[in-house]
C-alpha positions as CSV (number, residue, x, y, z in Angstrom):
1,X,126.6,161.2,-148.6
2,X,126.4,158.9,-151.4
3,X,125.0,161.9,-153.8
4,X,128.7,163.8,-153.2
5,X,130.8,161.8,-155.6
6,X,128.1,162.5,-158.1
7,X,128.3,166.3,-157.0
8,X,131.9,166.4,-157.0
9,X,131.9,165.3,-160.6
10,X,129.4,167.7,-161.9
11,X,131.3,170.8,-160.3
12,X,133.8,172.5,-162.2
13,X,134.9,174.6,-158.9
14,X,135.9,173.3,-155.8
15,X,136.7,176.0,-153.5
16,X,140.0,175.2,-151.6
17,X,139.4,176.8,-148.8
18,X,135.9,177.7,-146.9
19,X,135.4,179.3,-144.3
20,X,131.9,178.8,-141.9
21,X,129.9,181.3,-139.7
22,X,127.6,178.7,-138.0
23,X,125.3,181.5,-136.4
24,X,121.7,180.5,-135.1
25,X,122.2,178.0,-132.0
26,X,120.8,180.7,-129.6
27,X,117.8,180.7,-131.5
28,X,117.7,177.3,-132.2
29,X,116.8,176.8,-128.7
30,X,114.7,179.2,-127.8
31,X,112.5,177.9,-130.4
32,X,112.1,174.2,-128.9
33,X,111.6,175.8,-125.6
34,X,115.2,175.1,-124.4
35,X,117.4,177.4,-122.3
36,X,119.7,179.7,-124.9
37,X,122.9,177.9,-123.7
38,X,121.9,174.6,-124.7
39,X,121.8,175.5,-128.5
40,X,125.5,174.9,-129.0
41,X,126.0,171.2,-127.9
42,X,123.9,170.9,-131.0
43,X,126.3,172.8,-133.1
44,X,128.9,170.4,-132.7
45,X,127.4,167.3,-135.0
46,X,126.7,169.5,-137.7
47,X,130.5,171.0,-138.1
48,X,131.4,167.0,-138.3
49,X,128.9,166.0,-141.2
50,X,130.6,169.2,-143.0
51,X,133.9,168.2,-142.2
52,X,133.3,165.0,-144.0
53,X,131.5,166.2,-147.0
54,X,134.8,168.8,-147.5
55,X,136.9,166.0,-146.8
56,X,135.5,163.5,-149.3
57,X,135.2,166.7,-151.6
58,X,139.1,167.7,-151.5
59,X,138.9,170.9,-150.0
60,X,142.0,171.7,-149.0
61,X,141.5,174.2,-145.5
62,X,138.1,174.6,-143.6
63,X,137.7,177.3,-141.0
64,X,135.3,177.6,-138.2
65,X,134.4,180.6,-136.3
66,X,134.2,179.2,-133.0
67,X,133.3,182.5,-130.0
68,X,134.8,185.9,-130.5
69,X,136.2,188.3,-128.0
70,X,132.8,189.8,-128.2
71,X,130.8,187.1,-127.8
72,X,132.0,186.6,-124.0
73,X,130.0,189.5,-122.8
74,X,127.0,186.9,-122.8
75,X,125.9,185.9,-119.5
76,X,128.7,183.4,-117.8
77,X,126.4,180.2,-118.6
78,X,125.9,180.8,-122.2
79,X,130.2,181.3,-122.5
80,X,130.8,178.5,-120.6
81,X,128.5,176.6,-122.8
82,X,130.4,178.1,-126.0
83,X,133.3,177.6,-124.5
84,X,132.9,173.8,-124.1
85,X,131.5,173.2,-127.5
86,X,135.2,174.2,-128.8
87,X,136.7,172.0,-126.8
88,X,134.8,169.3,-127.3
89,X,134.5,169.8,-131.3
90,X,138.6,170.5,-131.2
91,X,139.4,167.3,-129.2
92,X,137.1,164.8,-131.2
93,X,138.1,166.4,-134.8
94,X,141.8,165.5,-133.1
95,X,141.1,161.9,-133.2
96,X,140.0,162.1,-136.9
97,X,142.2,163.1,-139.7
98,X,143.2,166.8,-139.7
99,X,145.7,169.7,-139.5
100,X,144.3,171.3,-136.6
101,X,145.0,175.2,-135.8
102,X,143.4,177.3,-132.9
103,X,143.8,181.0,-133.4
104,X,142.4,183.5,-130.6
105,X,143.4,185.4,-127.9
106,X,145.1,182.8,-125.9
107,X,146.8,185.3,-123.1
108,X,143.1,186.0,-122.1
109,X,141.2,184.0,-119.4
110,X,138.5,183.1,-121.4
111,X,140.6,180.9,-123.8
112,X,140.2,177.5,-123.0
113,X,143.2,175.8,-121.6
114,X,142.5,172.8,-122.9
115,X,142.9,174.5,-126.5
116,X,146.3,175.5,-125.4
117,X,148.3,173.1,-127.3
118,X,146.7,173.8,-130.6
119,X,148.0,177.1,-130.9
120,X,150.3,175.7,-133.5
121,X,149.4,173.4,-136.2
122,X,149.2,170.0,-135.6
123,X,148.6,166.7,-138.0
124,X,146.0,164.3,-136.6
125,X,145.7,161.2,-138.4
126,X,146.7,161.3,-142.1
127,X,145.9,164.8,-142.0
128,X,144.7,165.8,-145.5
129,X,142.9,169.1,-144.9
130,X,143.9,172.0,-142.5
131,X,141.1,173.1,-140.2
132,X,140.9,176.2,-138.2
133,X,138.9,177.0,-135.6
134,X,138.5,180.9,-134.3
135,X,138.3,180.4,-130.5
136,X,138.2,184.4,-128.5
137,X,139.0,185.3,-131.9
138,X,139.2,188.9,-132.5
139,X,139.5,191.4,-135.6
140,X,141.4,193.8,-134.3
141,X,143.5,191.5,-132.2
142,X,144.5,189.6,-135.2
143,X,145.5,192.6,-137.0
144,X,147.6,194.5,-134.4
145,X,149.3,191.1,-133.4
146,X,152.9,192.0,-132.4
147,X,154.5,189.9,-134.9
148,X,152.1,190.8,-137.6
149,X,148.9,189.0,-138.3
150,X,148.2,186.4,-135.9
151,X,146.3,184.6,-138.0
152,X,149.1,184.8,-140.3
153,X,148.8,180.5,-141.1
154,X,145.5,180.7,-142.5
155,X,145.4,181.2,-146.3
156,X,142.8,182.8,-148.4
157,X,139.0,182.6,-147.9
158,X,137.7,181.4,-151.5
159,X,134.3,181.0,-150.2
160,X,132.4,181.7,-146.9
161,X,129.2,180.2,-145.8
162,X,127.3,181.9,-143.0
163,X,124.4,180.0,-141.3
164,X,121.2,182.4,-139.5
165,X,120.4,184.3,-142.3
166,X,122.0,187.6,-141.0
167,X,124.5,189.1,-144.1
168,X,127.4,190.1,-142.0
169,X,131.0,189.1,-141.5
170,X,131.3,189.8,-138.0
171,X,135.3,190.7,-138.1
172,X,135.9,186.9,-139.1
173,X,139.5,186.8,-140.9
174,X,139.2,190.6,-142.6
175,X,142.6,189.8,-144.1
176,X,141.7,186.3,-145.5
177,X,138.3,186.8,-146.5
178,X,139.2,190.4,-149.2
179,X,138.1,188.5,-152.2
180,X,135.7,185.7,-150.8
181,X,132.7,184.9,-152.2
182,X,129.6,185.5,-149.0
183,X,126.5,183.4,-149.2
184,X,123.9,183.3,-146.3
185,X,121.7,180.4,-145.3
186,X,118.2,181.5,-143.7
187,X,118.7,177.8,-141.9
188,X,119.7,178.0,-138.3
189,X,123.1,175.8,-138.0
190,X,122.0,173.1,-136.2
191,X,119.5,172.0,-138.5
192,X,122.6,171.9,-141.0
193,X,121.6,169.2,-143.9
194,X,123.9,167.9,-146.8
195,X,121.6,169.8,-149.3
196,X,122.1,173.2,-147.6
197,X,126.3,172.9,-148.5
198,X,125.1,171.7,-152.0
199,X,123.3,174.5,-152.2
200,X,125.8,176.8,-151.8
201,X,128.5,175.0,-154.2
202,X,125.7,175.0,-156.9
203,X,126.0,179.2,-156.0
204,X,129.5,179.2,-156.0
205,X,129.8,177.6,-159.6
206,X,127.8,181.2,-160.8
207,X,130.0,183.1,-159.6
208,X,132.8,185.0,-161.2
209,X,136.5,185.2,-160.4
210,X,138.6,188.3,-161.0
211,X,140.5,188.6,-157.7
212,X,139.9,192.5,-159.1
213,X,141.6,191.7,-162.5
């Protein structure tokens, strides 16, 4: 990371809040030969060395879509696998510096219990940027939450970065994400690099702002 300070100083925009799609660990695997399931425990190491970078950058809120309610109609060993990597990624970022949140469906079984007591915010650390992860996170749950929009702590999507190469939102934050800025990376998350994030910044400097002014 010793190129960031320089990037950080040649930007004019810092986004202050991103939001990440880290699609492609399925795939990932399959193409080394290795069952489906094991594609995620290599997603984990990558949503650390972006942490980081947005840390050191001075983003101020980073969200992670971690399994929807859709995505648990994949066979048991794949959501068990899924299910585990959010654990694991929540209970290691809490021994860093953060503001955690988990946001999902936490009334349904295939919320992780462990995940439980991050339903509300909570400063690890120093704190110093908010993180979100989307855990049985679901659109339309979100928006029909009984006390309005569940995912009502989460601020405004400048910029959201989607891993895979596929160009679509699938229902992450429809309320937060209204005027974000979308690229897509044809790299498959786990083979997540530095240069791939500067890549996208360099994108985001291009772009205009008019919040439909």
């Amino acid at each position: 990371m010793d190129n960031i300070e320089n990037k950080r100083n040649e930007w004019k925009r810092i986004p202050k809040h991103i939001g990440i799609i880290p699609d492609g660990n399925r795939r990932w695997a399959k193409q080394r030969g290795l069952e489906k399931q094991m594609g995620y425990e290599f997603g984990i190491e990558p949503g650390f060395k972006l942490y980081e970078m947005c840390r050191q950058l001075g983003i101020e809120e980073l969200t992670l879509y971690g399994f929807t309610v859709d995505n648990t109609k994949r066979p048991a060993i794949q959501k068990q696998a899924f299910q585990k990597a959010c654990v694991d990624a929540v209970e290691t970022l809490a021994e860093k510096d953060a503001e955690l949140l988990v946001v999902g469906d936490s009334n349904s079984s295939c919320f992780p219990k462990e995940l439980i007591p991050y339903r509300i915010r909570r400063k690890f650390g120093d704190g110093g940027i908010r993180v979100n992860f989307l855990v049985n996170y679901g659109w339309d749950w979100d928006l029909n939450y009984p006390s309005g929009i569940a995912s009502k702590d989460i601020s405004r999507i400048d910029l959201i970065l989607r891993w895979g190469g596929h160009c679509r939102l699938s229902g992450f934050l429809p309320v937060q994400s209204v005027y974000s800025d979308f690229y897509t990376l044809p790299e498959l998350w786990p083979d997540f690099e530095e240069n791939q994030f500067y890549r996208a910044l360099d994108w985001y400097q291009r772009q205009d702002i008019t919040l439909g002014g």
